[in-house]
VOVO-893890 format. One record per residue (C-alpha): z, x, y. Coordinates in steps of 0.02 Angstrom, whole numbers, padded with zeros to 5 digits, always signed. Example, Ala and Ser with C-alpha at 12.3 -4.5 7.8 and 13.67 -1.06 7.14 Angstrom:
+00390+00615-00225 +00357+00684-00053 
***
This chain:
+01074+03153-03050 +01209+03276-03133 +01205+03253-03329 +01408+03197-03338 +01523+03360-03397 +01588+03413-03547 +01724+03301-03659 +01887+03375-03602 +02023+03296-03725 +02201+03242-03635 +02125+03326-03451 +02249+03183-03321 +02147+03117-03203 +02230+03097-03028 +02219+02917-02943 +02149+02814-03119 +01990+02771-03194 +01910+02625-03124 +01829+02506-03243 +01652+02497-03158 +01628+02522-02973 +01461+02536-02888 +01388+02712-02856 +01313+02737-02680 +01243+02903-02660 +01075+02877-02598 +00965+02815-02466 +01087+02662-02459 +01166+02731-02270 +00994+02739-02202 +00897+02589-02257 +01055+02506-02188 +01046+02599-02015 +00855+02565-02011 +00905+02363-02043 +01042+02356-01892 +00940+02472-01771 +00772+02344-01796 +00905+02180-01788 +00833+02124-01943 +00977+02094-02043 +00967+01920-02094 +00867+01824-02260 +00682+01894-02175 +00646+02079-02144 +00558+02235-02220 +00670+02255-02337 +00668+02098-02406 +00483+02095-02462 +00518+02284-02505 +00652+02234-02633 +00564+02089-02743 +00399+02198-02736 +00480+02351-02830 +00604+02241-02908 +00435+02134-03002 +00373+02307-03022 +00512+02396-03133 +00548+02234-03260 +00351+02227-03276 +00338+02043-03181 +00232+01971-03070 +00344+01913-02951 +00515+01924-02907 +00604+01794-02775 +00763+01886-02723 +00930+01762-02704 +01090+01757-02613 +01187+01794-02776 +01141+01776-02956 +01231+01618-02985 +01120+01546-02838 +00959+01640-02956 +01028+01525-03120 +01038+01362-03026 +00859+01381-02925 +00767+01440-03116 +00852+01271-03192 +00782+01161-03074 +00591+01263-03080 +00623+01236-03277 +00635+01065-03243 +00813+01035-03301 +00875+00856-03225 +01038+00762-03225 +01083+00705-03398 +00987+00819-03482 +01059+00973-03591 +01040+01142-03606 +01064+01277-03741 +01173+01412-03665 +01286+01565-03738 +01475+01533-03760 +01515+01719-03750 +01465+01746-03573 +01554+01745-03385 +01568+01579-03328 +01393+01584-03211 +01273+01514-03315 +01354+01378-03385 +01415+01325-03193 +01250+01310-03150 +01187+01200-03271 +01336+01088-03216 +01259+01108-03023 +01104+01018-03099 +01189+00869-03164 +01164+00947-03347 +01263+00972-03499 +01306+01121-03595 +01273+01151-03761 +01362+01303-03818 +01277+01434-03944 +01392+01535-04034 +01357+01731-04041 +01294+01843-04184 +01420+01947-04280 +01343+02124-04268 +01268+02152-04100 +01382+01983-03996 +01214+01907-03919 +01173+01704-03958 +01125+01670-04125 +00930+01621-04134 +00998+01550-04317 +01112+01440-04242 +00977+01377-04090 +00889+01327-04220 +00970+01233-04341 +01047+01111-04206 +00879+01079-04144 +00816+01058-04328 +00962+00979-04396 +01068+00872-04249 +00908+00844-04129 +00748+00721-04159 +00573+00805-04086 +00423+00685-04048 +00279+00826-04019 +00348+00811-03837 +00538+00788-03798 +00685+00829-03896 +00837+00726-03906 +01007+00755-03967 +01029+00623-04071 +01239+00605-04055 +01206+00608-03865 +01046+00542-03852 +01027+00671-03711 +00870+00779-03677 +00854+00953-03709 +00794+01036-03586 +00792+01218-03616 +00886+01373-03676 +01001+01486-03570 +01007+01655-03676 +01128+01759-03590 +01127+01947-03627 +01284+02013-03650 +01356+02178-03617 +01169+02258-03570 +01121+02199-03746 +00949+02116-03748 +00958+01952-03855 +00839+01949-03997 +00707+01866-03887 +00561+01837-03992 +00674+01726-04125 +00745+01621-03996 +00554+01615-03906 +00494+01560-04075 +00615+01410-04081 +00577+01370-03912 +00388+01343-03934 +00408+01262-04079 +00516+01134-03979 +00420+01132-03809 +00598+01198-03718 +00569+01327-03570 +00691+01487-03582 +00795+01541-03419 +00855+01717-03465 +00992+01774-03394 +00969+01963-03385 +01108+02022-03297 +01180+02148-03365 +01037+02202-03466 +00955+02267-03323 +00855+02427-03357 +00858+02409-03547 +00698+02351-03658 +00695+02235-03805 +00531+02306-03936 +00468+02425-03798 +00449+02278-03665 +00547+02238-03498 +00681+02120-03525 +00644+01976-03423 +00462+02013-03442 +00414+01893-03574 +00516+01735-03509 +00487+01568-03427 +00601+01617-03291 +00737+01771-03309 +00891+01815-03186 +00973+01956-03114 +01144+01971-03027 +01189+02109-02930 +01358+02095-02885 +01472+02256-02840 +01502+02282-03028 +01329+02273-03101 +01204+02408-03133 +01147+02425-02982 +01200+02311-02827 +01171+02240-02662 +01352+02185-02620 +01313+02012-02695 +01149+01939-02732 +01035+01903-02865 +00828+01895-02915 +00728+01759-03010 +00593+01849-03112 +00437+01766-03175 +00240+01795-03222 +00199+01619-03140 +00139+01626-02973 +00181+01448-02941 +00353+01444-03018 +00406+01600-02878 +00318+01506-02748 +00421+01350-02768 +00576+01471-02785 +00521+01543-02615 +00514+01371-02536 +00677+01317-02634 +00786+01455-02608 +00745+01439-02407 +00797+01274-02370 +00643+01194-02433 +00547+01213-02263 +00378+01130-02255 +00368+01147-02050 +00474+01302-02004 +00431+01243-01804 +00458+01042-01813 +00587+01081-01940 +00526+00976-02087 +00587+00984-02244 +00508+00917-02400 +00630+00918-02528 +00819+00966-02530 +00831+01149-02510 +00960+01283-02520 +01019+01428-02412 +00988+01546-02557 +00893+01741-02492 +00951+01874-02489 +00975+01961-02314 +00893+02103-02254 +01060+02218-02250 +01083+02186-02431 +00898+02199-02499 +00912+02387-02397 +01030+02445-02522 +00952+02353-02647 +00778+02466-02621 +00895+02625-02624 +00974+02572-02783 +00831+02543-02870 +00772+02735-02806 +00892+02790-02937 +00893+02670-03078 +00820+02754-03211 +00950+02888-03176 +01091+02758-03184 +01018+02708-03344 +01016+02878-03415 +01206+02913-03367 +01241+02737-03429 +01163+02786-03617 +01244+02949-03603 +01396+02892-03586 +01403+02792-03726 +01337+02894-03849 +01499+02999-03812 +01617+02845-03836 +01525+02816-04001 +01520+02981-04066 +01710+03024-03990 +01770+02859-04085 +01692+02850-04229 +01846+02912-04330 +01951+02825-04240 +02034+02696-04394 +02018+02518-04326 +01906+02575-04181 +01753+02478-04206 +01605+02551-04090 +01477+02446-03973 +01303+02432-04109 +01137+02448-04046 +01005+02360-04092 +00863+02418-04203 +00745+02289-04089 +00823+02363-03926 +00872+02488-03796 +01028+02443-03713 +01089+02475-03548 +01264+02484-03597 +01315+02398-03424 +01506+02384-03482 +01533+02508-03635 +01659+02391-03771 +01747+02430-03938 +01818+02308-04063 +02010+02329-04102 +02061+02293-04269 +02237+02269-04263 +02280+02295-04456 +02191+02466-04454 +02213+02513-04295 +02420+02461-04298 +02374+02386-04097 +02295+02231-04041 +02171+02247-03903 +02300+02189-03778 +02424+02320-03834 +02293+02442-03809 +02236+02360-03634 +02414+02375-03563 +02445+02547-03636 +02285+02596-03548 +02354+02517-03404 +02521+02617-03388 +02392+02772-03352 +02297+02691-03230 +02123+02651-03326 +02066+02494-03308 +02006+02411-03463 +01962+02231-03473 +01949+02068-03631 +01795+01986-03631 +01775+01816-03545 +01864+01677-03637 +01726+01591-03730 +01666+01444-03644 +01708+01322-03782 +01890+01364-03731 +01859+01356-03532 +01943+01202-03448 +01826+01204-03331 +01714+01137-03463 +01820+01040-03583 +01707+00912-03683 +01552+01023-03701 +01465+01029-03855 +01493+01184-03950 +01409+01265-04113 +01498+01377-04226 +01623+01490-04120 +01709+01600-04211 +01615+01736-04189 +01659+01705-03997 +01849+01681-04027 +01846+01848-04124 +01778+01937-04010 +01868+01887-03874 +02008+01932-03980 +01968+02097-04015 +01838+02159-03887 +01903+02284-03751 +01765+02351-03628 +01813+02524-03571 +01768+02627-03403 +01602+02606-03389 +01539+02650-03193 +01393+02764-03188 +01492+02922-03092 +01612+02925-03258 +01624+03096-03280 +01661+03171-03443 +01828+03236-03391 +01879+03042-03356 +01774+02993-03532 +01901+03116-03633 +02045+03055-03567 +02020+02891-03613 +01987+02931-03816 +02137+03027-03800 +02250+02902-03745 +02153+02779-03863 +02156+02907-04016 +02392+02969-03971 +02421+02784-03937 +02382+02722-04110 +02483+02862-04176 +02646+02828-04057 
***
């Protein structure tokens, strides 16, 4: 893949700048030919097996069960983790609305973590003081003692292609018996100390939606090191089929694989990965250095602990230095046809879940406040890059 070109300051770009759109430039036409010509193109096929092996094999897993979509991935790991009705579960408040859905699909209730200030991923601090300081712990169950509810497990979500600091939240986890479903999403492609992400947890998920760092159309992928835990995903995610001839089922299933057509450009996608990843850190290494200067223009952070994939490239707008809020600068971006997009509204604010549990969430209402993701798609090229820090750098001087 083409390195991107050369920062052209105030260059118009004809037709706009998308925010992040899929890039299909490889084998994707032909493993989708080879799918219709063979009429395999529903959840079995080549394709399909194809998919979860190299899938396992680039996050470093053992196995990888591939899923209709990645909110169908979250809801099949939270039953394999054991989750039950009543129970609750530790879960990000800064995150799209996906994860904390499907603990609802189990009969569960959220708990929502607030994020860290620097680098916007759930605070490990605040994981563990409620379980030190608002939960009881018997050697086997914990219990939140205003709810009397069980805790279940932790749903770290990784935000932005940031890895969460894993090993802190791990370390609470043990110490509390709780099983971690990671939801690796957009972190796809990046590592956390050297390692996978996904590779070290209970159960991790992918989504790979049209938008995401590499996609299918839709669908998702449950990743695990337990051989049993992707088995009973296998049987789960296929309608729970114990007699695929007498049609008996053991246990209430779900019409959750992937199909064939979609796992084909899944395979090509994954061809190219490392390259998206490349044009992905590329990228914003230009929106950091190109913005640095920029008064009120706060920069994404990366981790020391962490190489991100910089799925959706964001910037904090501080609207006393800057003179703009974020939403000025989202519409003015809009009058030249670049998308730009908030972040989700926090959970703890989401009707949808009204009542939850949350702890701390300022952090959260901040930076939904001030966070403003910019184009991000892998084919930006750096003509489209330098015309948005121009418009960015005249618009605070207008």
């Amino acid at each position: 893949m083409k390195a991107p070109s050369a920062y052209e300051p105030g260059a118009p770009v004809e037709g706009g700048i998308p925010l992040c759109v899929p890039q299909i430039g490889g084998n994707e036409w032909r493993y989708v030919k080879e799918c219709l010509d063979s009429g395999w193109v529903s959840s079995v096929g080549a394709f399909v097996n194809k998919f979860e092996e190299l899938l396992a094999a680039r996050c470093d897993v053992a196995h990888a069960v591939a899923a209709s979509t990645g909110t169908a991935a979250l809801h099949t790991a939270l039953l394999l983790a054991g989750v039950t009705p009543d129970d609750e579960v530790l879960v990000s408040t800064l995150t799209f609305i996906a994860p904390v859905n499907a603990i609802r699909y189990v009969g569960a209730h959220p708990v929502l973590i607030d994020a860290e200030a620097r680098y916007w991923q759930m605070d490990p601090a605040l994981v563990e003081e409620f379980l030190s300081v608002e939960c009881s712990y018997d050697g086997t169950t914990v219990r939140n003692r205003a709810s009397g509810r069980r805790i279940a497990a932790i749903l770290p979500v990784d935000v932005l292609g940031t890895p969460v600091d894993f090993d802190a939240i791990a370390t609470v986890a043990r110490r509390f018996n709780l099983k971690i479903v990671h939801d690796v999403t957009e972190s796809l492609g990046a590592r956390y100390k050297g390692q996978h992400v996904g590779s070290n947890s209970d159960l991790a998920c992918l989504s790979f939606n049209g938008n995401k760092l590499i996609t299918t159309g839709g669908g998702g992928a449950i990743l695990t090191n337990d051989a049993d835990l992707a088995a009973r995903a296998r049987y789960l995610t296929t309608q729970a089929k114990d007699d695929p001839i007498e049609y008996v089922h053991g246990a209430i299933g779900y019409n959750y694989r992937l199909t064939n057509v979609q796992a084909a450009i899944g395979v090509a996608q994954l061809e190219v990965l490392d390259g998206y990843i490349e044009r992905k850190r590329a990228n914003a290494g230009r929106y950091r250095e190109l913005l640095a200067d920029v008064p009120g223009i706060a920069p994404m952070c990366e981790p020391p602990y962490a190489e991100s994939s910089f799925w959706m490239y964001t910037i904090l707008v501080d609207r006393a230095q800057y003179g703009r809020s974020s939403r000025d600068l989202l519409r003015a971006l809009g009058e030249h046809n670049v998308q730009a997009r908030p972040l989700w509204q926090p959970m703890h604010h989401s009707p949808a879940h009204t009542g939850a549990r949350v702890i701390g969430g300022a952090v959260a209402d901040r930076l939904h406040r001030d966070a403003l993701s910019l184009p991000s798609s892998v084919g930006l090229t750096g003509r489209e890059l330098g015309f948005v820090v121009d418009l960015i750098r005249r618009y605070r001087s207008t």
